[in-house]
C-alpha positions in Angstrom: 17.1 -21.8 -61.5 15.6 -18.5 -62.2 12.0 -20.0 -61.7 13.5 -20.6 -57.7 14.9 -17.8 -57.3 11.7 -16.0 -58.5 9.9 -18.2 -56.4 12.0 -17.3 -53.5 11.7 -13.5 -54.4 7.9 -13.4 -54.4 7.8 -15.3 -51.1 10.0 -12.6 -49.3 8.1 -10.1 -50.6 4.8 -11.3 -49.0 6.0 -11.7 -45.6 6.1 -7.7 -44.6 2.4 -7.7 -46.2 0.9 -10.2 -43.6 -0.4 -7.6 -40.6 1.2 -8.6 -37.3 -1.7 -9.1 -34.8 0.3 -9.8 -31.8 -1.1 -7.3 -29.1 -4.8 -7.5 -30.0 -6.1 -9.8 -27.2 -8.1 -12.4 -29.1 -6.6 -12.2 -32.7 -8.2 -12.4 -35.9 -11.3 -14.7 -34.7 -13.1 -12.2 -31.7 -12.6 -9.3 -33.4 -8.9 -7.8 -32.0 -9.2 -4.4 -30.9 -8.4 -2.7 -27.4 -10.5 -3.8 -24.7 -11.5 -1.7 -21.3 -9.2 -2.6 -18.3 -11.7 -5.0 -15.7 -13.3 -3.0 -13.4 -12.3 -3.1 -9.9 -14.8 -3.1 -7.3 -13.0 -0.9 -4.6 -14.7 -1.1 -1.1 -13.8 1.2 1.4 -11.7 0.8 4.2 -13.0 1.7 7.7 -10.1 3.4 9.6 -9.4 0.3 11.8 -8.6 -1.6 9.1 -6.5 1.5 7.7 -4.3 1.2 11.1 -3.9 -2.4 11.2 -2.5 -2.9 8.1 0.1 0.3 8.3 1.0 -1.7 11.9 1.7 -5.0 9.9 3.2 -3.1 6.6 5.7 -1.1 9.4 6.2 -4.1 11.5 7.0 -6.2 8.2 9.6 -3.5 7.3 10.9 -3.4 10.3 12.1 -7.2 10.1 14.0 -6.8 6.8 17.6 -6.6 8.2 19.9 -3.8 7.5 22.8 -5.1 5.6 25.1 -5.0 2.4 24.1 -6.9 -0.4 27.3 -9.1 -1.8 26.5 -11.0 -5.0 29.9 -12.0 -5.6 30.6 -12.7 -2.1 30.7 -16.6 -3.1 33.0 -16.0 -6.2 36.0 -14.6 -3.8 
C-alpha cells in the first residue's frame, strides 16, 4: 500500500513540472516562440471608392429598424 501511495505521490508531483506550451503556435516540434502578425498589403483607396462605400455603410444602417429588443417576449 505504501509503494501506491508513493507511487501516486511522485506522479502528482511531476505534473506541475511538465511546461504548458499551449499559446506557442506550433508547439514543441517548429520551435514555439511568438511569431510577427501577417502583413497586410493595404492599397489605397481613391475617393470614389471612399464615397461609395460610406453611401452603402449609411444606407445599410439606415435599414436596421428602430425597435425594442424583447428576449423574453416568448416566455410571457
Amino acid at each position: 500500500m505504501r509503494l501506491i501511495i508513493a507511487a501516486m505521490a511522485a506522479a502528482l508531483l511531476t505534473v506541475p513540472a511538465v511546461p504548458a506550451y499551449s499559446q506557442q503556435g506550433g508547439g514543441i516540434s517548429k520551435g514555439g516562440g511568438m511569431q510577427a502578425p501577417p502583413k497586410k498589403d493595404k492599397e489605397e483607396k481613391t475617393p470614389e471608392q471612399k464615397k461609395a462605400e460610406e453611401k452603402a455603410y449609411k444606407d445599410a444602417v439606415g435599414r436596421i429598424p428602430d425597435q425594442k429588443f424583447d428576449p423574453w417576449r416568448t416566455v410571457r
